[in-house]
N, C-alpha and C positions, 0 to 999 in steps of 0.2 A: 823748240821741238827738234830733238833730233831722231825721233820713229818714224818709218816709213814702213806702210804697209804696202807688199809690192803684188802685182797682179801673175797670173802665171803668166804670161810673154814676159813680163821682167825677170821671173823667177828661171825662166829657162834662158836668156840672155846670159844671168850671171853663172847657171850652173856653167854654160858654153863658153864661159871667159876662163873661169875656174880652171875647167877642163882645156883648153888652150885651140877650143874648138873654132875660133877666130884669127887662130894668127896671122898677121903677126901682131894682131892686138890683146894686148893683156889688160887692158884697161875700160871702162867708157871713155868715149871721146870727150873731147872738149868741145864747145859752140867754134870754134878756129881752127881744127883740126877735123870736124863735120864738116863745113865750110871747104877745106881741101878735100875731101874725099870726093864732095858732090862734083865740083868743079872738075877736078884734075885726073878722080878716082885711083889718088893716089894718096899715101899718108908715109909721110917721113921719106919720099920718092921710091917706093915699093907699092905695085900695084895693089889696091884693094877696092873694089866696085860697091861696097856700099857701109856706111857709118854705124855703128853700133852705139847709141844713145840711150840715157835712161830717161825716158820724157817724167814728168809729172807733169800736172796741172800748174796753172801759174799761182793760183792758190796756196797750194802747198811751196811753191818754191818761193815764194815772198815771206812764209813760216822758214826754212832750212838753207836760205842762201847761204847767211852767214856762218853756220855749224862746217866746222872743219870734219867732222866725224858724223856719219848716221847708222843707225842699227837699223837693220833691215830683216823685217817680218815677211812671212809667206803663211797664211790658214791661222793666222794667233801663233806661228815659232818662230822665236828669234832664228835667224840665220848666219848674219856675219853683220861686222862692222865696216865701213868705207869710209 
């Protein structure tokens, strides 16, 4: 499985990445890189007070661990690939 269907907070998470509404994060974090933010509230030693994640269920993430790539839905449209 690599579709994900994503809810609106995810959906506005990623337009806000897109759009660079995060900096200096361009990415989701990583579970190691969350971990530094909570702690230090810091990431790459530049302040940043709080992690930007893409939760899913554990469900679905025992389905798309292993996919290098997801296509990522919003209302039934595709949106982008990760």
């Amino acid at each position: 499985m690599n579709l994900i269907n994503i809810n609106k907070s995810q959906y506005s998470d990623l337009i806000n990445l897109i759009n660079n509404v995060f900096l200096p994060l361009n990415h989701f974090v990583t579970k190691e890189e969350f971990i530094e933010i909570i702690n230090k509230k810091k990431l790459n030693n530049i302040f940043f007070p709080f992690p930007i994640f893409f939760g899913v269920s554990k469900k679905i993430y025992t389905q798309i661990k292993e996919n290098k790539n997801l296509n990522l839905y919003y209302n039934k449209k595709y949106l982008i690939n990760i």
